[in-house]
Structures are given as C-alpha cells and as structure tokens.
VMD Tcl script that draws the C-alpha trace (Angstrom):
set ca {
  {14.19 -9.94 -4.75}
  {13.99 -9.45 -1.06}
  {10.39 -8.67 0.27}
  {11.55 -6.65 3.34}
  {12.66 -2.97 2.67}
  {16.60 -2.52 3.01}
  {15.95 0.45 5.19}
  {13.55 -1.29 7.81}
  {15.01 -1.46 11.37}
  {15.02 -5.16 12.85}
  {11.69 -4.84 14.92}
  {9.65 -3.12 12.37}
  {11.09 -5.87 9.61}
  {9.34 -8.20 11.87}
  {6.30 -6.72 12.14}
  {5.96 -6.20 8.82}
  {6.54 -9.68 7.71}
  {3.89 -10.53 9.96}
  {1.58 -8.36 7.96}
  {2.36 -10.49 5.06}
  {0.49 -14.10 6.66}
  {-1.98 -11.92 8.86}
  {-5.50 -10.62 6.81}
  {-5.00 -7.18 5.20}
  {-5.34 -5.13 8.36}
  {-4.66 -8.34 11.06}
  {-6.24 -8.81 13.97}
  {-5.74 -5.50 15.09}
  {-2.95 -6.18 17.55}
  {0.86 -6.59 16.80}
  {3.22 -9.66 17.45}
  {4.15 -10.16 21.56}
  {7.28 -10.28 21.02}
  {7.55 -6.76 19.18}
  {5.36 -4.93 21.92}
  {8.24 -5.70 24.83}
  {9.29 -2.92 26.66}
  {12.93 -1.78 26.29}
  {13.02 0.62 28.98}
  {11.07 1.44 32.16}
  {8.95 4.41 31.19}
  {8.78 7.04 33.90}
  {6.90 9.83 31.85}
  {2.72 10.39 31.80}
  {0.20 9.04 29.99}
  {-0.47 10.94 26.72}
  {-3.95 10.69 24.51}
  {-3.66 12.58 21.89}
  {-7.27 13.01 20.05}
  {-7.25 14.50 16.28}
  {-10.31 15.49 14.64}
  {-10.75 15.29 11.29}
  {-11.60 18.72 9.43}
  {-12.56 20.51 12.53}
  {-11.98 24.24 11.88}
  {-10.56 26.45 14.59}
  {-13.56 28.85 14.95}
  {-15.96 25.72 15.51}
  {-15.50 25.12 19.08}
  {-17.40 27.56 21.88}
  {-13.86 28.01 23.49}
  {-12.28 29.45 20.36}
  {-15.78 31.67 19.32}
  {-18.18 29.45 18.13}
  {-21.78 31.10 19.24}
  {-23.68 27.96 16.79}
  {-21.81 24.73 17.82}
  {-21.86 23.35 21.73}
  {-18.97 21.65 22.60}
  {-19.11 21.84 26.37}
  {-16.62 19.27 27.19}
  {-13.75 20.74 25.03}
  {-14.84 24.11 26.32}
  {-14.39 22.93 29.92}
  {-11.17 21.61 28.58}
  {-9.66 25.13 27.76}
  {-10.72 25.75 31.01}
  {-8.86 23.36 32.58}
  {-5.74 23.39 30.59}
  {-3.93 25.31 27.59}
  {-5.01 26.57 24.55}
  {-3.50 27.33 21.35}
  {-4.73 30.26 19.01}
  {-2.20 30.38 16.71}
  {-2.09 26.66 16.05}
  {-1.44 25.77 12.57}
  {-1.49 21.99 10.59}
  {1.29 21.52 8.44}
  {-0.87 21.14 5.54}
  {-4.47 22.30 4.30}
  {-4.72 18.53 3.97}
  {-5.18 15.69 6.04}
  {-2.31 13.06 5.59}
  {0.42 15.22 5.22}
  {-0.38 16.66 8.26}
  {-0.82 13.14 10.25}
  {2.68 12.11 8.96}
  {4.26 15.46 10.13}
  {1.99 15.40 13.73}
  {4.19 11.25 14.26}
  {7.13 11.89 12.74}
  {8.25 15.52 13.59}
  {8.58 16.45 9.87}
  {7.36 18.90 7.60}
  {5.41 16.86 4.77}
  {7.89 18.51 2.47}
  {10.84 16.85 3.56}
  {8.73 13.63 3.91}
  {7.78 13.91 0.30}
  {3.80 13.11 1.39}
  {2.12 16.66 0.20}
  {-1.62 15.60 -0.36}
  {-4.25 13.32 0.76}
  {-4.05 9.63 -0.33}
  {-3.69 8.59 -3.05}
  {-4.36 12.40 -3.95}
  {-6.14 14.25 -6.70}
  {-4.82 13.43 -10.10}
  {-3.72 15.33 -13.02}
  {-6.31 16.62 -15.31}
  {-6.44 18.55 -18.21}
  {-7.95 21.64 -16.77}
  {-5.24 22.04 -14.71}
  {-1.96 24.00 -16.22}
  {0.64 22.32 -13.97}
  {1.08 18.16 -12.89}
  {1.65 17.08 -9.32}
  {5.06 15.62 -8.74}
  {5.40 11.86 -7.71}
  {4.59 11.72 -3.94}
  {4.98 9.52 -1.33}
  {1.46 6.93 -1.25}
  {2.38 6.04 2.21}
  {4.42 6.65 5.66}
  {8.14 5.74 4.98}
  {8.68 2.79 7.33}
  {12.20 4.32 7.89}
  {10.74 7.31 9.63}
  {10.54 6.84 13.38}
  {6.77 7.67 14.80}
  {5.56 8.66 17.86}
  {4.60 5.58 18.77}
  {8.03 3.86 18.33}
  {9.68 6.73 20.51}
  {6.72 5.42 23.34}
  {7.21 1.93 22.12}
  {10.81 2.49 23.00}
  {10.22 4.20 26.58}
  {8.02 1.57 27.67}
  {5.00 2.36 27.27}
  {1.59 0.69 25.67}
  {0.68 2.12 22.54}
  {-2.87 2.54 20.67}
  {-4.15 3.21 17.80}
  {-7.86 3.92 17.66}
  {-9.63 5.72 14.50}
  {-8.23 7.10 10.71}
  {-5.45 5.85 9.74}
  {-4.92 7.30 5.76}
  {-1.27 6.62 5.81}
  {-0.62 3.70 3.57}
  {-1.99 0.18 2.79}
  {-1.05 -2.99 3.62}
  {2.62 -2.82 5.06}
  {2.02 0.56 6.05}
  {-0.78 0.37 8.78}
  {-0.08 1.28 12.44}
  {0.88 -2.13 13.07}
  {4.09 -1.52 11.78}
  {4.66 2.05 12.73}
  {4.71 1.04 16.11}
  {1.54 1.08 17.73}
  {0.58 -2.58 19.89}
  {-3.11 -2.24 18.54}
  {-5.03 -0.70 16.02}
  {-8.54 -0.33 15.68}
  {-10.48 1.29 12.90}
  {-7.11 2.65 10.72}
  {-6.61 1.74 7.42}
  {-5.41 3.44 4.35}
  {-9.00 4.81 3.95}
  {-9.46 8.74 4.09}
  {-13.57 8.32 5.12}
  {-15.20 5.78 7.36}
  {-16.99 2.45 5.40}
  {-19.82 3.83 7.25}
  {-21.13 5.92 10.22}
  {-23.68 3.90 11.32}
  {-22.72 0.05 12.02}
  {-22.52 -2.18 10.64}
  {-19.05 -0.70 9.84}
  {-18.08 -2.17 6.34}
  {-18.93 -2.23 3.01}
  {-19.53 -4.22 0.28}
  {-15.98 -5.80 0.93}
  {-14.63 -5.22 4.04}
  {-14.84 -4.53 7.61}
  {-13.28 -1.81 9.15}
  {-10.57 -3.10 11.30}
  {-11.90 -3.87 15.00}
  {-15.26 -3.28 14.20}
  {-16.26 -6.56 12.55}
  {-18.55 -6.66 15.50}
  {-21.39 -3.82 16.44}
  {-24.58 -3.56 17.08}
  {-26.94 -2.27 14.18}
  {-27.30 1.74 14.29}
  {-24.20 2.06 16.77}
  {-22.82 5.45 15.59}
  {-18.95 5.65 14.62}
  {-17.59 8.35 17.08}
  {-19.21 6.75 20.30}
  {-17.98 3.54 19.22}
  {-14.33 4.83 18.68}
  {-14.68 6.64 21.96}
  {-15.63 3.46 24.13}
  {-13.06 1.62 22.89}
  {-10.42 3.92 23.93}
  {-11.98 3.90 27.09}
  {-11.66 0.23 27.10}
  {-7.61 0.92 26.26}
  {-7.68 3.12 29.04}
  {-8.78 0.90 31.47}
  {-6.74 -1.88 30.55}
  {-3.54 0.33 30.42}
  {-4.34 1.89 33.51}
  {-1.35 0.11 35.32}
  {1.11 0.62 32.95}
  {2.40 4.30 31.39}
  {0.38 4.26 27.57}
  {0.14 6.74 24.47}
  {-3.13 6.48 22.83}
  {-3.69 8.03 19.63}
  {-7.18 8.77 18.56}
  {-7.95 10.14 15.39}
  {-11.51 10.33 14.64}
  {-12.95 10.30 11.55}
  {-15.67 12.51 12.60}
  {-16.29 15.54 11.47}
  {-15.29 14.62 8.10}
  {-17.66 13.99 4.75}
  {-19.41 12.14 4.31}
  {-21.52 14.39 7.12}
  {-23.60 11.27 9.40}
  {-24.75 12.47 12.81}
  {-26.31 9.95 15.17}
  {-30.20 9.79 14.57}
  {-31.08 11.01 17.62}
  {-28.68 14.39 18.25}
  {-29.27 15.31 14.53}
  {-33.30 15.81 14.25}
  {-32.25 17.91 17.75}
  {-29.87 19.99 15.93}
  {-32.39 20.53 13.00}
  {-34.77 21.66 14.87}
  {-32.84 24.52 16.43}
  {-32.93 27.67 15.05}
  {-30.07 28.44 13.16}
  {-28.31 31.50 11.37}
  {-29.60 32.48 7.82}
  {-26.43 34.88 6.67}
  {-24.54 33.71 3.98}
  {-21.37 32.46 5.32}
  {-22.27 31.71 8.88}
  {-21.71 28.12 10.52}
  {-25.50 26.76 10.41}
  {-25.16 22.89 9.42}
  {-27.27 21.06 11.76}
  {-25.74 18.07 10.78}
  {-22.29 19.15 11.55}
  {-23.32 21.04 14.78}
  {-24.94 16.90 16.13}
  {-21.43 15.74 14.52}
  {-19.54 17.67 16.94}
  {-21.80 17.07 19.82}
  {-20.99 13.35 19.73}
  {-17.11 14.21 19.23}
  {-17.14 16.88 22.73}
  {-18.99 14.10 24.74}
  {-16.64 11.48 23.83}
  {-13.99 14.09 24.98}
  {-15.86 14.32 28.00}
  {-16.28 10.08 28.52}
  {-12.28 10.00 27.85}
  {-11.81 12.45 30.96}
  {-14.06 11.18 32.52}
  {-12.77 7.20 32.54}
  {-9.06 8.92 33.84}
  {-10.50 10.14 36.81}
  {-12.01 7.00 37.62}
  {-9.19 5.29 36.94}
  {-7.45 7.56 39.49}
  {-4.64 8.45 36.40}
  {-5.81 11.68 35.59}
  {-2.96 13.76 37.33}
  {-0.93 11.57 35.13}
  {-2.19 11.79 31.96}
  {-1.59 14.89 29.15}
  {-4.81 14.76 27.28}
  {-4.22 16.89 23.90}
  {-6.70 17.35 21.34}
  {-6.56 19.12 18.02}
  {-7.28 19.06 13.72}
  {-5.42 17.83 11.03}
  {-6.54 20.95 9.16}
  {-9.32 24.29 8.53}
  {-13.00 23.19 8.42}
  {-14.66 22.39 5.40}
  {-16.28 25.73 3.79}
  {-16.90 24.47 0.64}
  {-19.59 22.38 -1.43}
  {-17.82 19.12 -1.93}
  {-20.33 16.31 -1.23}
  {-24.18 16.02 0.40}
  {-24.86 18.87 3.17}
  {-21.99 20.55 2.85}
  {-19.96 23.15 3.26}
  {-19.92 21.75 6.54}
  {-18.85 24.95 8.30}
  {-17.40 29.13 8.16}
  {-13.76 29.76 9.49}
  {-14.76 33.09 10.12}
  {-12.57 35.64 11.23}
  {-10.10 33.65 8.98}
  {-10.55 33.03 4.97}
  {-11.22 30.02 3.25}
  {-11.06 26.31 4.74}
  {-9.61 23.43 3.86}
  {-7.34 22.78 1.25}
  {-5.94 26.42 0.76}
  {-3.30 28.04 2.70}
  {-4.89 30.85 3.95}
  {-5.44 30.70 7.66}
  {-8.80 28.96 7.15}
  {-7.59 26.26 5.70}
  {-4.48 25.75 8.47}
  {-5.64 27.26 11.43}
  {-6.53 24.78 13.93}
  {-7.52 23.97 17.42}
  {-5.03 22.99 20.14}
  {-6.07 22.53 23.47}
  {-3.57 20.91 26.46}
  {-4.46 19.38 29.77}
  {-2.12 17.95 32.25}
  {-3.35 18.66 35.63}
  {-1.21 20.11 38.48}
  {1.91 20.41 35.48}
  {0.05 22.97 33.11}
  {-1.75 25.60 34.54}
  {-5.14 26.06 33.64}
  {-6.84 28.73 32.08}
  {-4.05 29.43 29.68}
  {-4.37 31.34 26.57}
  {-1.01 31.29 24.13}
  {-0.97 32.76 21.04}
  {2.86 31.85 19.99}
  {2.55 30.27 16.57}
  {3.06 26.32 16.95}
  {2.19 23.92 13.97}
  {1.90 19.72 14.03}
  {5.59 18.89 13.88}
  {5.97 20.36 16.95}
  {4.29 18.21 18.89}
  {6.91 15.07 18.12}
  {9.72 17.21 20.19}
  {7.43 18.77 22.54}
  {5.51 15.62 23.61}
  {9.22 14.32 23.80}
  {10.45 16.61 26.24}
  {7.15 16.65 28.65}
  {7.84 12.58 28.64}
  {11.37 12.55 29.15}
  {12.06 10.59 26.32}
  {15.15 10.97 24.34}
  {15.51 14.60 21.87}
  {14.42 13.49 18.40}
  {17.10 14.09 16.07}
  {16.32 15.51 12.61}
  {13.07 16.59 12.75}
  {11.31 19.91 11.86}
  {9.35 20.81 14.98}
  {10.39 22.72 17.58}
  {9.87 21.48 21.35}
  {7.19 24.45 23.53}
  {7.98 21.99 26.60}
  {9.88 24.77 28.33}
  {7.26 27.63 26.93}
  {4.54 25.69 28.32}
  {5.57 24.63 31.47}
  {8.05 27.42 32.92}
  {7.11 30.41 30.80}
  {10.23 30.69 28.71}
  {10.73 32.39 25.91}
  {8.91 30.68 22.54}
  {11.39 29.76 20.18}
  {11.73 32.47 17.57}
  {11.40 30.58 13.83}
  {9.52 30.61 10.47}
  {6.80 28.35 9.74}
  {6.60 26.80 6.21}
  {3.63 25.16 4.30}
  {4.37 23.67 0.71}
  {1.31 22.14 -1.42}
  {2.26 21.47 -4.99}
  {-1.64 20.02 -5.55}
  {-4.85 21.32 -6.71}
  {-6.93 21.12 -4.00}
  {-10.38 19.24 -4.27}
  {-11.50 22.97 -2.56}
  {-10.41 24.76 -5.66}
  {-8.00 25.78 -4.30}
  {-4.45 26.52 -6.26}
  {-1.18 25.25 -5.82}
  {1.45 26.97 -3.74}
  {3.55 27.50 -0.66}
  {3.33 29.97 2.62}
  {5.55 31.42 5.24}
  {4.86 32.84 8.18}
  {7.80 35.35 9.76}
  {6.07 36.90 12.99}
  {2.92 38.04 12.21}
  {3.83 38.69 8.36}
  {2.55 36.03 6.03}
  {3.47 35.20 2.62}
  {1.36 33.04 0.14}
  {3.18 32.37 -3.08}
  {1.16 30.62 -6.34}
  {3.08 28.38 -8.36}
  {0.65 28.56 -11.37}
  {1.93 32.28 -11.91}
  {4.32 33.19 -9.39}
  {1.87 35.68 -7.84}
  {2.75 36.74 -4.14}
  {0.57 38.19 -1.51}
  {1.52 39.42 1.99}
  {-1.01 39.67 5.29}
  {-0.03 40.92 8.32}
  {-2.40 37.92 10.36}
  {-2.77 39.05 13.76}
  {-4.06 42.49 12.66}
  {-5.89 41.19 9.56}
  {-6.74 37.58 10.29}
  {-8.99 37.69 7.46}
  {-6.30 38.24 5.12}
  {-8.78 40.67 3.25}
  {-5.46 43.17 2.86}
  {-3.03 42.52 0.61}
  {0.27 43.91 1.32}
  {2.31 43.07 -1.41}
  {2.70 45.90 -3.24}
  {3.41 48.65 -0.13}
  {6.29 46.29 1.15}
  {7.84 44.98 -2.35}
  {11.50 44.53 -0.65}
  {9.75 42.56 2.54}
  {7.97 40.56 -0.09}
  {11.47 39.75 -1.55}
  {12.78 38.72 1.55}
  {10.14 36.11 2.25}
  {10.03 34.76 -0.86}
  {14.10 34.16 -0.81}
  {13.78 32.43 2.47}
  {10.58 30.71 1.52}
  {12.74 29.31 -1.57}
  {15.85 28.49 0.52}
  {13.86 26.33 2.75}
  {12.11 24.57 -0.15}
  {15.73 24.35 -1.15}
  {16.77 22.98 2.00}
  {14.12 19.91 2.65}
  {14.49 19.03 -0.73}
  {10.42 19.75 -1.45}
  {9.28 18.82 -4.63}
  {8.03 20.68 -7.63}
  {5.24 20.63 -10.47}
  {5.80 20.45 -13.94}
  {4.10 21.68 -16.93}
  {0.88 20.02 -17.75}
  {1.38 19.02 -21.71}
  {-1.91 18.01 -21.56}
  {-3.39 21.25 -20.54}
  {-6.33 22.80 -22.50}
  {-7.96 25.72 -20.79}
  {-11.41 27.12 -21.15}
  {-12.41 24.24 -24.17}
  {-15.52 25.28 -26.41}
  {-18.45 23.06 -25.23}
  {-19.97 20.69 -27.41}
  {-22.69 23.44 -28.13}
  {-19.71 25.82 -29.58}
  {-20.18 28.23 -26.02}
  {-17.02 28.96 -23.74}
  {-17.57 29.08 -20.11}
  {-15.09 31.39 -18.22}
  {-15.81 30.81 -14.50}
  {-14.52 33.13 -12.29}
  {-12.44 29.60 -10.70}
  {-10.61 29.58 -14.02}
  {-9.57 33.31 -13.82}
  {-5.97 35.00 -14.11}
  {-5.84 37.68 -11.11}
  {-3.85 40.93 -11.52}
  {-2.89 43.36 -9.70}
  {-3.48 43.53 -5.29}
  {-6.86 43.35 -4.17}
  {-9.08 41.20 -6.34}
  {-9.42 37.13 -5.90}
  {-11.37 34.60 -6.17}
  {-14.13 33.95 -4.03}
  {-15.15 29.98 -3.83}
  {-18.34 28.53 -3.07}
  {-20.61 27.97 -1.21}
  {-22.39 31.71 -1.31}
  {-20.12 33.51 -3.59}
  {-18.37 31.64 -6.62}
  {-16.86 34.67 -7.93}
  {-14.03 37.69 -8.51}
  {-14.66 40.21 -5.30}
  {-12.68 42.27 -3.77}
  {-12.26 44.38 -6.69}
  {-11.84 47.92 -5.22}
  {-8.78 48.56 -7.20}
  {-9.02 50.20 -10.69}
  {-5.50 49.04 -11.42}
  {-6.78 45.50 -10.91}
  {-7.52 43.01 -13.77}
  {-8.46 39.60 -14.57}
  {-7.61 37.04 -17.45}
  {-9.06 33.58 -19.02}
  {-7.25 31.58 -21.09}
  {-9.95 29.53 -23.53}
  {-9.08 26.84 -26.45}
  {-12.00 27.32 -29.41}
  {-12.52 24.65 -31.65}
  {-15.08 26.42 -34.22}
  {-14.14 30.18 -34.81}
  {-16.66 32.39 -35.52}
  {-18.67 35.69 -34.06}
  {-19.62 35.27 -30.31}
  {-22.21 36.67 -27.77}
  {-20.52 38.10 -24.51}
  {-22.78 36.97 -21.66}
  {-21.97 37.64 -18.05}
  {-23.20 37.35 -14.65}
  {-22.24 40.23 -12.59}
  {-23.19 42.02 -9.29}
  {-22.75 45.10 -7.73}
  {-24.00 46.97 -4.35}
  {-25.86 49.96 -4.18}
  {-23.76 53.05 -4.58}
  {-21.15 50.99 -6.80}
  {-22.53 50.76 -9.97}
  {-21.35 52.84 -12.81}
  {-17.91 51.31 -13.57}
  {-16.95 51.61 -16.90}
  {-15.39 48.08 -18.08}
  {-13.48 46.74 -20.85}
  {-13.67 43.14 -22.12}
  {-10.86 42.28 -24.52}
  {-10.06 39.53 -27.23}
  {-6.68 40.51 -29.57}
  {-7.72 43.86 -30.84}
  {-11.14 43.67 -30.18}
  {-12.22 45.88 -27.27}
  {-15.97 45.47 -25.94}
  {-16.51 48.42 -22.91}
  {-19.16 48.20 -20.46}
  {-21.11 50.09 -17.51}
  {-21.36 48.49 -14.56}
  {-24.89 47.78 -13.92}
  {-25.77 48.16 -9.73}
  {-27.80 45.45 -7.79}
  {-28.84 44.94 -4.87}
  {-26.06 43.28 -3.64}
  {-22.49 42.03 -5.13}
  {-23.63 38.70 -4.96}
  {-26.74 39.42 -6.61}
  {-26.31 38.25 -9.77}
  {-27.71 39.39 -12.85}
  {-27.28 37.44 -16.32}
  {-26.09 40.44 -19.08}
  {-25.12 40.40 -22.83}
  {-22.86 43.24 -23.61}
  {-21.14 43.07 -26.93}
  {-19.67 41.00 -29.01}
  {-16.69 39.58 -30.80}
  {-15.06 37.46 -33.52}
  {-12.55 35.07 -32.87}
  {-11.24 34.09 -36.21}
  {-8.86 30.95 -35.83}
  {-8.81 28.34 -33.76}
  {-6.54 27.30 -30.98}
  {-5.91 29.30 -27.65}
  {-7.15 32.91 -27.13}
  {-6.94 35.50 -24.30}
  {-10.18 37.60 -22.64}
  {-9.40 40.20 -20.54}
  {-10.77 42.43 -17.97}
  {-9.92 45.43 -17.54}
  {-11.65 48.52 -14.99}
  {-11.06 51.87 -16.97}
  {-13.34 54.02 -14.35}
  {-14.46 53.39 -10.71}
  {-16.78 56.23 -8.81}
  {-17.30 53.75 -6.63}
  {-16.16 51.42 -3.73}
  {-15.90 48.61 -5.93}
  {-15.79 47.88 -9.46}
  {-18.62 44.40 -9.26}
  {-18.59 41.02 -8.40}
  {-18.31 38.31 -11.79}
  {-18.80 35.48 -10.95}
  {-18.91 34.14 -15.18}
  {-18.47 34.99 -18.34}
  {-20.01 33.31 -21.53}
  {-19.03 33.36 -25.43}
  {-22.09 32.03 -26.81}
  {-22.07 31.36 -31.09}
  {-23.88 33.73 -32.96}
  {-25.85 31.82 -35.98}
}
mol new
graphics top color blue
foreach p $ca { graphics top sphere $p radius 0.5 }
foreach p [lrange $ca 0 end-1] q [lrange $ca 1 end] { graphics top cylinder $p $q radius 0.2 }
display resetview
C-alpha cells in the first residue's frame, strides 16, 4: 500500500514524504527545493492576520465603548472596513479551510472544529463523518503565492490536520506555532506541555506572553522577506479560551471600571487580551514602514468567527455581540459576523466604510485578483477586487452557512441564507424556519416567518438546492437518543436548552445572564420537552419562572397526556428574576418517553414570563 495519497500533486508528494523522517511538526521550515520560485511575482506583499474568536462589535472602530484597540482603530482609518463581513462558519476550522482554499466548508466536507464535538445521547440527531483535516488536493493560498513567487509564512493556529496535514505541506516555506491544536499549550512560555513544544517556540524566555511572541516573529519574517514579494499568514490564537492576558496589561484592565449590565462586554481579561493583539497590529505596521515596503504591502486583518458570549471555560463568556444575537457557534449574526479591515496604501482609499455582504471564501479570489495571480477555478468566493478598488458594482449573490453539529455554545444544528438583507435560519432538529430582515433588525429579535410564508418558501428551496449542489452533508437519527432521563433521585429536569419552540416569537435564551425561554409575547406561542421516566409514579411540578412588572397575570397550562395543570403567571421584578414555584401536579403512569407541554391560554400583558426550568420531582 502506497504511503503517498493518489491525489497529491508532485511538489506537495514531496513535502509530505518529508514529513514522514522530519519530527511531528519538523523544523518548522519546508524542503529548499520545494520553496523555488516558479514565476517572478510582480504583485504586493499580503499579511493577512486572523484572530481567533474576536467578535465584530469588540473593536472601538466597529462600536466597542469597553475594549481599546487603537492600532486596529487607526487601521479603519487608514484603509477599508467591512460591516457586513461574515465567516463561513460559527466555527473556527471550517472557516480557516474556506478563508485558503476559496470554498464553502460544505463543499469541503470540514463543518466543525477539530476533531469536533461527538455524538451523545442527549442529542436527537448524529453528526455525519467529516473531514479531520485539510484535503491535500485542495490548492491553498499559499500554493497560489508559492506559485507566483513569492515567500510564504505561516505564523500562529494552525487546527487543520495532524501530521501530514500541517502548513508544511499546504504550501507555506515556514511554520511557526501551527499544529493540529485548536488552543495554545500555553500562554505564558514556556510554550509546551507535558509532551510537546509548540512548533518554533522550543525556545522562550520564562513569562514571555504568546501574542507578543507570535507578533515578533512575524516581524522577524518581515524583515527577512523584505527583498523579495511574501504572503504571511498570521493567525493568532489570542483571543481564544483558555482567556491568559499578559501579567502586566491584565491587573490594568481589572482595575478599570467596567460595565455592570447583564450582557455588556466587561471581561477585563479579554479587554488586556485584545490590547496585546492591537499593539502587535501596530508593531506589524510599524516594521513595514521601516522596512520602506509599506506602500507595497495589503495588510488585512479579520475573525474566524462571532465572539464568545457564552460560559464555556474559566472567565468566560469572554464578550457581548451586541447589536447582533448570540456568539459563537450559532448562526445568528453573532456568531458569524466578523471584523474585516483592509489597508493598502495609495491603492485603497482610506476611510472607507462598505457594508456589501462579503464572507471568508472571498478572500481566495479577491486576494487573487489584487495580486495578479491567476483566477482560481472552482471555488465559492466571489472576487470584491474591482468593488474595492474602482467602485464597481458588488457582485449580487446569496451567502450560505451549513452546520450539521451541536455546537459546544448550545447551540442547534442547522443551515442559513442570506438573500439581500433577508435572512433565513433553518433547524434541522425540527425543520423550524425563521426569517430576519438584518440590516433593519440586526438583532434578529423579529421573526418574520409567518408574515412572509411564500418568501420563506423561496429561501428554503434555494437554501436546499445549494446544499444540493456542493454536495453538503447531512445528520442522521440518533438511535441512541434518550431525552430528558429521570435522575438517579427519580426527578426530571426540563431546562429551557432542552425545549421544543412553537410558534414565532419565543426562543431560547443561552447563558451567561439568561438561560431561559424569552421572547414570549405571543399567546399563540408554545413550548415542548420530551423526557424518558424510568419509575412512574405521581410528580411535583416545580418551575423557575420570571416575569416584569406589568406582565404578570398570564394564565398557563402545563400538560402531560390528558392531564392538564393551569397556572397564573406570578410577576417579578424582572424576567430574569427567577422565582422557584410548585404548581400542580401529575401522574405519569408507564414508563418510557412522555411529552410536557406549555401552553399560554391568556396574556394581559406584554409578555407571557421568562422559564428558564421545569422540575418533576417524585411524590412519596
């Protein structure tokens, strides 16, 4: 059996055979022979920085009033930026293979982080087999560079395969940092664990902090490109969990003042994180000019997905997406609205504000174009060159997002398409469909679903013919799937996570501040659980509900077969004030699976309550 894939082109065979003698990750610089130019490149430099979980409300240029990022700010200044930039995917590799190849992550098979969260049986539907790394087939940014000439780098996250699969053999001379990891080994040097090194850094000083490090060695590949046309890539792992700030900038940012409202970006940690990520923009910029390449270098910098606005890990959530809803991991614009900011002096102008839609695929044509290297064939992006540069009309298309996961956000599995500034988010669990109009309701607070059924029907066909069309892959039935199971103390927990949603208005609410069903200001709304009892028997009905003043008094009914269990709505002083009630209960007579519902009979008021659990506790 031959050890080199039958679909590897002659030069990356070679480097990956190389791979094979060299230590896991190699010395962090591929073969001589491989990094030979094969044309004279004519085009400009291009550094293309990627942050990792950087939301696009957290930078002072795009609204931030908590975070300073002074550097990035003064690049929106001098440059372009993007407001309706979008990742391919709520998720961070799929997004990195679609930002080098020019591909939606569909098409690419690669749909979740690596190696991705598993099947479990709390979840109704399995994750189909997916990629575990970057195709070697597909040809990356780096080889179209490679190809024109010019140096290539690779400095920072990697998280696109293991050994075989590193930047080495996608086409980049050097690599530093990347491995198939998806967090740093550490923060603070030295850089490595218990086993390992990351790549490059085998060296340090104690207490050096990750992002400065990262950001002086690309300095150092600036310098010695600075003769020679070079792409850098530099994907930091910063601001990503585990959330480390350099000693020094963090007890600064702690001992700020900072916003108490639920909801509001106020992680000092974070806020230090990003401080040491906008001046190592600033050093980068900084090292061009004094290399006298500036004018010739397109500096772009931007996420591989929505910030981080929920509890997973120490000190998090690590930020708010505010105006937009939710953060990483689901497809509402939180969780794919990113940054983009462009800087090419004397070639774009500066001061630029564009709000046509562009997502990460685009950049493979675009940055193809602006270079003058050859049109990629068969990729997904679309090339702005012309937009950007001369003004001309944006290319009219419909962006596409596909995540057949369960996102370690809570989030649910689905797929989204945006058709000018209509959006569609369908849920494969159920089928549900909701429609925002995003540039009046960035939020996506208003569900428009059921006052435009046939526009609905429209997206959803062309949402399914493109799924159709790049051959993206779908879940199956989870035979191991038992919802809601009785506890070892006989009680079922119904969390409002777990919940069915009916009807337009009401959802789910995630962490950190809420953790519940809001938006309920429709009586025609309902909710369903879905629970698997083991012991039968007569049951307590316990829940934890809220309600603001002037919205109390809705009249509620919980129901279990033919049992039927009504309730008032008790007010509070606020919808997420919660308040622990028992209000009936109920016999469930066999055992197996069962169905509670929810059900508003009467609201006098603006909403029907917040409920954020419900509890069938035994009765002895």
């Amino acid at each position: 059996m031959s050890l080199v894939p039958r679909t590897l082109r002659p030069a990356t065979a070679l480097c990956w055979l190389v791979g094979l003698t060299a230590p896991l990750w190699g010395a962090a610089v591929a073969p001589a022979q491989d990094r030979a130019a094969a044309t004279t490149a004519a085009g400009p430099n291009v550094i293309l920085i990627v942050a990792d979980d950087l939301g696009a409300a957290d930078l002072g240029c795009y609204g931030s009033r908590y975070h300073q990022t002074p550097q990035l700010d003064q690049m929106a200044k001098d440059g372009l930026r993007l407001t309706s930039a979008y990742s391919a995917a709520p998720v961070c590799s799929p997004t990195r293979a679609a930002l080098l190849t020019g591909k939606h992550p569909a098409r690419l098979h690669l749909t979740d982080w690596l190696p991705g969260r598993p099947n479990r049986p709390d979840q109704p539907l399995n994750r189909p087999q997916f990629r575990q790394e970057l195709p070697l087939e597909e040809v990356t940014l780096a080889e179209r560079f490679h190809a024109a000439g010019y140096a290539t780098g690779h400095i920072g996250k990697w998280h696109l395969g293991g050994a075989g699969f590193g930047p080495l053999q996608q086409g980049f001379d050097s690599n530093i940092a990347g491995d198939h990891t998806g967090t740093p080994l550490s923060y603070i040097a030295p850089f490595r664990n218990q086993e390992r090194f990351m790549p490059g850094l085998e060296q340090a000083p104690d207490g050096e902090y990750l992002t400065d490090r990262l950001t002086a060695e690309a300095v150092k590949f600036i310098n010695a490109h600075r003769e020679r046309p070079f792409f850098l890539y530099l994907p930091h792992y910063t601001p990503h969990t585990p959330l480390t700030a350099r000693p020094d900038l963090q007890a600064k940012w702690e001992a700020k003042d900072r916003p108490s409202a639920p909801g509001a970006q106020a992680n000092p940690i974070y806020g230090a994180m990003l401080e040491s990520l906008d001046e190592g923009v600033g050093k980068i910029r900084q090292a061009l000019e004094a290399a006298g390449i500036a004018q010739n270098t397109l500096v772009l910098f931007t996420s591989d997905n929505g910030g981080l606005s929920t509890l997973e890990g120490p000190r998090t959530p690590s930020t708010a997406n505010a105006p937009h809803r939710e953060g990483k991991g689901f497809l509402y614009e939180g969780g794919i609205r990113i940054p983009l900011l462009a800087v090419w002096p004397g070639q774009l102008a500066a001061g630029q504000s564009n709000n046509t839609p562009v997502v990460s695929h685009d950049l493979v044509p675009t940055l193809a174009a602006l270079c003058g290297l050859p049109t990629p064939e068969g990729v997904d992006g679309v090339s702005l060159a012309g937009h950007w540069l001369k003004g001309e009309a944006a290319p009219v298309r419909d962006l596409h997002w596909h995540y057949p996961h369960y996102s370690n956000q809570r989030a649910r599995p689905g797929a989204a398409i945006r058709r000018g500034s209509r959006k569609l988010v369908e849920f494969f669990e159920t089928g549900r469909r909701e429609l925002f109009d995003v540039e009046k309701d960035p939020s996506e607070s208003r569900n428009l679903a059921g006052d435009s059924p046939t526009e609905v029907e429209e997206l959803a066909t062309a949402l399914h013919a493109w799924q159709e069309r790049v051959g993206a892959q779908s879940m199956t039935a989870n035979p191991e799937f038992v919802p809601n199971p009785q506890g070892a103390d006989g009680v079922v927990l119904l969390p409002a996570k777990n919940a069915r949603v009916e009807g337009v208005m009401l959802r789910y609410e995630p962490l950190p501040h809420k953790e519940t069903l809001g938006f309920w200001v429709r009586e025609s709304d309902w909710a369903s659980w879905e629970f698997t009892i083991r012991e039968p028997g007569r049951f307590a009905i316990e829940i934890l509900q809220g309600c603001g003043p002037g919205s109390g008094g809705s009249t509620v009914e919980f129901q279990v077969g033919d049992q039927v269990v009504p309730m008032t709505v008790e007010e509070t002083k606020g919808f997420q004030d919660f308040r622990r009630r028992t209000i009936g209960e109920l016999t469930v007579k066999e055992a197996g699976r069962h169905t509670l519902t929810v059900k508003p009979v009467k609201k006098p008021g603006v909403a029907v309550m917040d409920l954020r659990e419900i509890k069938l506790v035994p009765l002895r």
